[in-house]
N, C-alpha and C positions, 0 to 999 in steps of 0.2 A: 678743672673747668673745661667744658666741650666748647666747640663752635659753633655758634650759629648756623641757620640754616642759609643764610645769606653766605656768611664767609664760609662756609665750606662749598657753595656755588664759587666763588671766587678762588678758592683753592684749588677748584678741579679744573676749571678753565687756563689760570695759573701754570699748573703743572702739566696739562696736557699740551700748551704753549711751546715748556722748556723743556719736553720731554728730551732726555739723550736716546734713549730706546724703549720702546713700549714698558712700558710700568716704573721707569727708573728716570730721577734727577739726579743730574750731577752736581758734584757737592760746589762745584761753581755756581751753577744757578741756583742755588738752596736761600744767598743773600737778598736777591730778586723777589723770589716768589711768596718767600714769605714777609716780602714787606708788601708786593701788591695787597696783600691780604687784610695789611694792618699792623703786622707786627714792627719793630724798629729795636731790632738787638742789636747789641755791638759785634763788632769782631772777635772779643775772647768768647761772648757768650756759644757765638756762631761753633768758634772752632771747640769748645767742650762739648757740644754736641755733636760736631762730625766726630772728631777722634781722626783718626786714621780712614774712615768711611770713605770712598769715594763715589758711592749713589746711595739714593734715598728711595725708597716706596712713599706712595701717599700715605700709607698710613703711618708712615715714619714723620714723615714733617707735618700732619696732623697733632699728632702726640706733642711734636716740638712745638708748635702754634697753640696749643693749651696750655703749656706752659707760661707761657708770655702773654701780655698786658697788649691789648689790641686797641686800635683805634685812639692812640692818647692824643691829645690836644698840644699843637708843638709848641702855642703860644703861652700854656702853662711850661711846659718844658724850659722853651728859653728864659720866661719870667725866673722861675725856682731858678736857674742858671745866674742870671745875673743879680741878683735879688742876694745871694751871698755875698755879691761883694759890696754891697749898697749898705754897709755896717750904720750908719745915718739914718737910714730909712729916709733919703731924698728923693730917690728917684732918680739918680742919677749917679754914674760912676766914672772912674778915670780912664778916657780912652784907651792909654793899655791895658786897664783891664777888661776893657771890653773884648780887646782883640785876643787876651787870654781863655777868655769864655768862650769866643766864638771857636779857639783853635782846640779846646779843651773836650767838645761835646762830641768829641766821637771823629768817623771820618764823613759828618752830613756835611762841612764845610772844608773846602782846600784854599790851600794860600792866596790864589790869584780872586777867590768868591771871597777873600776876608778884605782883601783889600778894596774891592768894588763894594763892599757892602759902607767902610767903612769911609768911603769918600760920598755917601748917600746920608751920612746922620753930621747932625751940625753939633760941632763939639763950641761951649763957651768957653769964655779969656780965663779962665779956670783949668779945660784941659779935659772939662769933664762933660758929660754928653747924659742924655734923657733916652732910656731904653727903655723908657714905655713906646718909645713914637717909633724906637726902630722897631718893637715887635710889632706896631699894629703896622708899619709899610711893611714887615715880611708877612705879614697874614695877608694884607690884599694882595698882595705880589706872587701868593705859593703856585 
Protein backbone atom coordinates (compact mmCIF):
# COMPACT_ATOMS: atom_id res chain seq x y z
CA UNK A 1 0.00 0.00 0.00
CA UNK A 2 1.43 3.76 -0.95
CA UNK A 3 0.59 7.00 0.79
CA UNK A 4 -1.36 9.31 0.07
CA UNK A 5 -0.81 12.30 -1.44
CA UNK A 6 -1.83 14.16 1.66
CA UNK A 7 0.29 11.88 3.97
CA UNK A 8 3.25 11.88 2.08
CA UNK A 9 2.87 15.93 2.42
CA UNK A 10 2.74 15.29 6.02
CA UNK A 11 5.78 13.09 5.84
CA UNK A 12 8.00 15.51 4.24
CA UNK A 13 7.24 18.22 6.50
CA UNK A 14 7.49 15.60 9.24
CA UNK A 15 10.92 14.52 8.49
CA UNK A 16 12.32 17.75 7.39
CA UNK A 17 11.07 19.02 11.03
CA UNK A 18 13.34 16.00 12.71
CA UNK A 19 15.80 16.03 10.41
CA UNK A 20 19.40 15.01 12.23
CA UNK A 21 21.21 15.99 9.05
CA UNK A 22 20.15 16.78 5.60
CA UNK A 23 18.48 13.55 4.28
CA UNK A 24 18.69 11.58 7.58
CA UNK A 25 16.30 10.75 10.69
CA UNK A 26 17.34 9.55 13.68
CA UNK A 27 16.06 6.31 14.67
CA UNK A 28 15.00 8.46 17.86
CA UNK A 29 12.72 10.50 16.11
CA UNK A 30 11.50 7.60 13.72
CA UNK A 31 8.58 7.07 16.77
CA UNK A 32 7.44 10.74 16.23
CA UNK A 33 7.19 11.09 12.80
CA UNK A 34 5.75 8.47 11.83
CA UNK A 35 2.80 8.80 14.07
CA UNK A 36 2.42 12.72 12.97
CA UNK A 37 1.52 10.88 9.81
CA UNK A 38 -1.00 8.55 11.17
CA UNK A 39 0.71 5.50 11.89
CA UNK A 40 0.53 4.12 15.73
CA UNK A 41 3.10 1.01 15.99
CA UNK A 42 4.35 -0.23 19.01
CA UNK A 43 7.69 -0.48 20.11
CA UNK A 44 8.59 -4.10 19.01
CA UNK A 45 7.27 -3.19 15.73
CA UNK A 46 9.33 0.02 15.79
CA UNK A 47 12.55 -1.73 16.85
CA UNK A 48 12.19 -4.86 13.90
CA UNK A 49 12.41 -2.26 11.73
CA UNK A 50 15.23 -0.20 12.90
CA UNK A 51 17.48 -3.21 13.60
CA UNK A 52 20.66 -1.94 14.60
CA UNK A 53 19.86 1.23 12.05
CA UNK A 54 20.62 4.43 13.60
CA UNK A 55 19.22 6.94 10.64
CA UNK A 56 16.47 6.56 8.18
CA UNK A 57 16.22 8.21 4.59
CA UNK A 58 12.69 9.37 3.50
CA UNK A 59 12.31 6.77 1.56
CA UNK A 60 13.09 4.33 4.30
CA UNK A 61 10.24 5.47 6.67
CA UNK A 62 8.16 5.84 3.60
CA UNK A 63 8.37 2.11 2.77
CA UNK A 64 7.79 1.62 6.74
CA UNK A 65 4.61 3.79 6.70
CA UNK A 66 3.12 1.47 3.99
CA UNK A 67 3.47 -1.00 5.74
CA UNK A 68 1.12 0.03 8.59
CA UNK A 69 -2.44 0.79 9.05
CA UNK A 70 -2.75 4.62 9.02
CA UNK A 71 -5.15 6.90 10.39
CA UNK A 72 -7.16 4.12 12.69
CA UNK A 73 -9.95 5.33 14.94
CA UNK A 74 -8.67 5.13 18.71
CA UNK A 75 -12.11 4.89 19.84
CA UNK A 76 -12.49 1.49 17.93
CA UNK A 77 -9.06 0.66 19.32
CA UNK A 78 -9.98 1.19 22.84
CA UNK A 79 -13.63 -0.23 22.37
CA UNK A 80 -11.91 -3.87 20.64
CA UNK A 81 -9.69 -3.26 23.92
CA UNK A 82 -12.17 -3.36 26.45
CA UNK A 83 -14.73 -5.13 24.79
CA UNK A 84 -12.70 -8.60 25.53
CA UNK A 85 -13.18 -8.40 28.80
CA UNK A 86 -16.97 -7.41 28.72
CA UNK A 87 -17.38 -11.71 28.42
CA UNK A 88 -21.49 -10.48 29.39
CA UNK A 89 -21.70 -8.33 26.59
CA UNK A 90 -22.91 -5.49 29.48
CA UNK A 91 -21.07 -2.87 28.67
CA UNK A 92 -19.38 -2.69 31.50
CA UNK A 93 -16.32 -4.14 33.26
CA UNK A 94 -14.46 -4.48 36.49
CA UNK A 95 -12.36 -1.65 37.38
CA UNK A 96 -9.33 -3.50 37.49
CA UNK A 97 -9.79 -4.65 34.43
CA UNK A 98 -10.05 -1.53 33.06
CA UNK A 99 -6.90 -0.45 34.47
CA UNK A 100 -5.45 -3.60 32.86
CA UNK A 101 -6.56 -2.49 29.51
CA UNK A 102 -5.53 0.82 29.92
CA UNK A 103 -1.91 -0.46 30.99
CA UNK A 104 -1.95 -3.14 28.40
CA UNK A 105 -2.33 -1.06 25.12
CA UNK A 106 0.93 -0.20 24.45
CA UNK A 107 3.15 2.80 25.98
CA UNK A 108 -0.02 5.55 24.78
CA UNK A 109 -0.80 5.46 28.56
CA UNK A 110 1.51 5.80 31.78
CA UNK A 111 0.83 5.03 35.35
CA UNK A 112 0.20 8.67 36.59
CA UNK A 113 -2.65 9.18 32.97
CA UNK A 114 -4.20 5.62 34.31
CA UNK A 115 -4.79 6.89 37.45
CA UNK A 116 -6.31 10.31 36.47
CA UNK A 117 -8.18 8.77 33.77
CA UNK A 118 -9.59 6.34 36.32
CA UNK A 119 -10.68 8.90 39.12
CA UNK A 120 -12.79 10.47 35.81
CA UNK A 121 -15.18 7.20 35.23
CA UNK A 122 -17.84 6.51 37.97
CA UNK A 123 -17.46 2.92 38.92
CA UNK A 124 -21.05 1.35 40.59
CA UNK A 125 -21.60 -0.64 44.22
CA UNK A 126 -20.59 -3.49 41.90
CA UNK A 127 -16.96 -2.45 41.32
CA UNK A 128 -17.68 -2.15 37.73
CA UNK A 129 -17.78 0.80 35.43
CA UNK A 130 -19.42 1.63 31.74
CA UNK A 131 -16.48 2.14 29.18
CA UNK A 132 -18.63 3.31 26.62
CA UNK A 133 -18.81 6.68 28.53
CA UNK A 134 -15.04 6.62 29.14
CA UNK A 135 -14.37 6.31 25.39
CA UNK A 136 -16.79 8.89 24.31
CA UNK A 137 -15.11 11.50 27.34
CA UNK A 138 -11.45 10.30 25.78
CA UNK A 139 -12.71 11.06 22.16
CA UNK A 140 -13.98 14.67 23.08
CA UNK A 141 -10.94 15.17 25.32
CA UNK A 142 -7.94 13.90 22.54
Amino acid sequence: MSLSASDKVLLEEAFKLHESAPGQLSAASLPEVVRIVGANPSDETLQNFSGSKTVFSMSDVESFLASQPLHEDPTKTLGDAFAMFDVDGTGKIDASEFRTVLSNLGERFRGHEIEEMMRITEVDNDGKLEYKDFIKFAADHK
